[in-house]
C-alpha positions as CSV (number, residue, x, y, z in Angstrom):
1,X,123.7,112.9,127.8
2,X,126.2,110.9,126.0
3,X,129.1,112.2,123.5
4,X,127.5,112.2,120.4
5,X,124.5,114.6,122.0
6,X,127.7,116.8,123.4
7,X,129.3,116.7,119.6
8,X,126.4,117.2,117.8
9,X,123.2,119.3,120.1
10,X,119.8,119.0,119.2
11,X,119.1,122.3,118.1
12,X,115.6,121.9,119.4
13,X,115.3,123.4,122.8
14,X,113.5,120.4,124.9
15,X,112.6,120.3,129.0
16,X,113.5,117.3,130.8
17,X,112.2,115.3,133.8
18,X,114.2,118.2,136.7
19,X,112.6,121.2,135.0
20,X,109.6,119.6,134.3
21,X,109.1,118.2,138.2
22,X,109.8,122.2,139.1
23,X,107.8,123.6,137.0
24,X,104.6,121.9,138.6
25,X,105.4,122.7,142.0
26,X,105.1,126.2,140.8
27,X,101.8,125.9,140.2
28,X,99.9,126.1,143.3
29,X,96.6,125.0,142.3
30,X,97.6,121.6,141.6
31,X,97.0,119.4,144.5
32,X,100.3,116.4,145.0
33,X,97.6,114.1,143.9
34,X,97.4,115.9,140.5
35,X,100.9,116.8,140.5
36,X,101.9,113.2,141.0
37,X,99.6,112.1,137.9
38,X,101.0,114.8,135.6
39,X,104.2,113.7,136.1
40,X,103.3,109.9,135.4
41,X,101.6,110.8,132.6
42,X,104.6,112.7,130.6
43,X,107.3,110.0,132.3
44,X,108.0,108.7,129.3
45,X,108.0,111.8,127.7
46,X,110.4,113.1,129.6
47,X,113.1,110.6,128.5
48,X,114.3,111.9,125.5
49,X,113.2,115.5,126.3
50,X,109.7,117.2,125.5
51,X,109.9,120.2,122.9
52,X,107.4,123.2,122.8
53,X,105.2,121.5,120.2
54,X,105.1,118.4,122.4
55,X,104.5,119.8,125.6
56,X,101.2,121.7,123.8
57,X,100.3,118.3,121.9
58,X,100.3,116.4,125.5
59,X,98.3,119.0,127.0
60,X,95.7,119.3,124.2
61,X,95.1,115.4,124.9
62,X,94.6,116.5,128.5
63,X,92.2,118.7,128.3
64,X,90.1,116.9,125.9
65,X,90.5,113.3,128.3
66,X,87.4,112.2,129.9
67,X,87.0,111.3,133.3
68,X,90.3,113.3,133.7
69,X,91.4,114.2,137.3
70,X,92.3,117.9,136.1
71,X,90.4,120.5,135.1
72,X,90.4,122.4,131.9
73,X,91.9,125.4,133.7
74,X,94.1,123.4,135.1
75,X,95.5,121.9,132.1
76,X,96.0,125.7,130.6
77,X,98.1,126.6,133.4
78,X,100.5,123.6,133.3
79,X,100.8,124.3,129.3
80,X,101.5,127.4,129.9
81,X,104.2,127.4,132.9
82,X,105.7,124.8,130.7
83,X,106.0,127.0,127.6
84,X,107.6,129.3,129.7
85,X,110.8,127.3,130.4
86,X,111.0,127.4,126.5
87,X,111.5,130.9,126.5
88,X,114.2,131.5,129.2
């Protein structure tokens, strides 16, 4: 975070990289396999932050990915443990 994002905050609320990593290793039906592919997949996401309305446009491209490692169900409960930290 440098002084210009400490002057002037983004007055959307966005999940970062730490957050994002705990959020997933709440969710025990993810395997480390899985877990470890989420978390490459929104890496450079992460960077600048994900908002609410990215974190449900990311996960709407999972769930509609063929060949995908992670189920359908899967991909609901990620989304929705991650909308969660949104409203903390």
């Amino acid at each position: 975070m440098g002084i210009f994002d400490l002057l002037f905050p983004d007055p959307i609320k966005k999940i970062y990289y730490n957050d994002f990593k705990k959020a997933l290793r709440q969710i025990p039906e993810l395997s480390d396999k899985e877990r470890l592919y989420v978390e490459e997949v929104f890496k450079n996401d992460l960077k600048d932050g994900l908002s609410a309305w990215e974190v449900k446009q990311r996960c709407q491209k999972l769930e509609h990915k063929p060949g995908d490692i992670l189920e359908p169900e899967e991909v609901k409960k990620i989304r929705e443990k991650l909308l969660q930290l949104f409203e903390e």
